[in-house]
C-alpha positions, 0 to 999 in steps of 0.5 A: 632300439625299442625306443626309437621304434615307439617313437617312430609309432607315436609319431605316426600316430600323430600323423593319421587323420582318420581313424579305423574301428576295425579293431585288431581285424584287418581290412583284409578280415574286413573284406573277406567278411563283406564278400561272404555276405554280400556274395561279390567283392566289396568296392573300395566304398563299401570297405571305407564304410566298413571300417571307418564308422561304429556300429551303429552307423556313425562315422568315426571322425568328422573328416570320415564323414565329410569323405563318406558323403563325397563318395555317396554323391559321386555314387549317386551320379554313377548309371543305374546300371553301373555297379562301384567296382575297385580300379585306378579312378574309382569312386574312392580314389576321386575323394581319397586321393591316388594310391601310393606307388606299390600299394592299394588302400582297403585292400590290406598288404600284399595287394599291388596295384599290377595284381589288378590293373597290371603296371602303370606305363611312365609318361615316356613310355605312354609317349613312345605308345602313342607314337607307335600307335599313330605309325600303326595308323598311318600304315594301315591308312596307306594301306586302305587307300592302295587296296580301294585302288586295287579294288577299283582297277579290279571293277574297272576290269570287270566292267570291261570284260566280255561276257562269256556265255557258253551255249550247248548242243545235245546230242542223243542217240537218235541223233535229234539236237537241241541248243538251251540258252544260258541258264543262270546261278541258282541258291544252293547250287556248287559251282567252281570260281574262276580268277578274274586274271586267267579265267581258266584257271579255279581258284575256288569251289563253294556253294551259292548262298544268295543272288540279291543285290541287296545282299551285304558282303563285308558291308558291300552289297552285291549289285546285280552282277555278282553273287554271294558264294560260301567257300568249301575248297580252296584250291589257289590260296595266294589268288587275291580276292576281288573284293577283299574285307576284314582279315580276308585278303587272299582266297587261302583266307575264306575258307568256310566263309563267304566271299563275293564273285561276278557271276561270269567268273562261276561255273556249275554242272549239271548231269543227268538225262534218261532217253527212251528209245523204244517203248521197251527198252530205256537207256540211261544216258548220262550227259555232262555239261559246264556252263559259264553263266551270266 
């Protein structure tokens, strides 16, 4: 039994190329080793070095050296700020060649290559992910083209959509009157969103945050008719936006994010108004209007 097994060892000694100098220490020891003083893992290169050269510097063998000078050119080639790290096709990998099925060179035992890079896929399975991936594709392509239709009949919609602009008459206690045209949107200012389907129905209340038409809204720009609101409250989840982008689709989705909204389809109020009827005597009058704004 003996035998056999230090015939076996002879043979496989027989067989190596290259020869460690690490001694009785392992690359394991060896790694620990450069990590403490380098203070970072050491890539596969540098563990190379470590173990096959002596002391002073030189390598152990000629085939050593030949590797050892392939892996500094290839180095050499990498971007300044690039560092080595260990993976499937580094540096080492390229001149040593891909490692063994369960196993990592220079990392010691134990090392298996689904501890770093996880498991390799056969070439069946990469076939079946790539099929599935360009089925994935094909779906969320069909699914671009419907929604730029959806968007365009929207527009289309709007376009053709009368304006709808309410004017108010006041009333005081002196019975004077008064009509003020319609005012437009401000920044900062609340307002109540309308479906574009039913306008009086409010799908949404939230805050202007800008007016420019340069304003970009999910990579659109708002044009001179819309506006850009921030959602606070949802009150129609399933209402569809009409300019949906990324994962927003649906008004239940824009919550505390910002959307973009024709300017005929918001509404604001206003309140406040303090009458004198007397020199003496003031009445605070409060008015309450809503206006639908272009």
């Amino acid at each position: 039994m003996y035998q056999e097994r230090s015939e076996k060892n002879k043979i496989a000694r027989n067989q190596k190329i290259m020869n460690q100098t690490t001694g009785r220490r392992s690359f394991a020891q060896v790694q620990q080793k450069l990590k403490k003083e380098q203070g970072r893992p050491p890539s596969r290169v540098e563990l190379f070095h470590a173990c096959f050269t002596h002391a002073n510097g030189s390598p152990s063998g000629n085939i050593e050296a030949e590797k050892l000078a392939a892996m500094k050119e290839l180095e050499n080639q990498l971007p300044e700020d690039e560092e080595a790290q260990i993976g499937q096709n580094d540096v080492f990998a390229q001149i040593i060649g891909p490692d063994r099925p369960g196993r990592v060179r220079m990392l010691g035992d134990g090392v298996n290559p689904s501890d770093l890079w996880g498991e390799v896929p056969s070439r069946s399975t990469c076939n079946r992910i790539v099929m599935e991936q360009k089925t994935k594709l094909e779906k969320m392509d069909e699914q671009i083209r419907k929604q730029g239709q959806h968007i365009a009949m929207l527009e289309s919609k709007i376009c053709n959509q009368p304006n709808q602009n309410l004017g108010s008459n006041y009333s005081n206690i002196q019975h004077t009157t008064s009509s003020s045209s319609p005012l437009s949107p401000r920044i900062g200012c609340s307002v109540s969103i309308k479906s574009l389907f039913d306008s009086t129905k409010i799908v949404a209340k939230g805050v202007v945050r800008s007016m420019d038409p340069n304003t970009e809204v999910g990579g659109q720009t708002l044009g001179p008719t819309w506006c850009e609101i921030q959602v606070l409250v949802v009150l129609e989840r399933e209402e569809s936006l009409i300019r949906p982008y990324d994962l927003l689709q649906k008004v239940g989705d824009t919550l505390g994010g910002m959307i973009a909204w024709p300017c005929h389809l918001l509404m604001r109020k206003i309140s406040t108004r303090c009458i004198w009827i007397n020199n003496n005597f003031p009445v605070y009058h409060l008015v309450t209007r809503i206006l639908d704004f272009d």
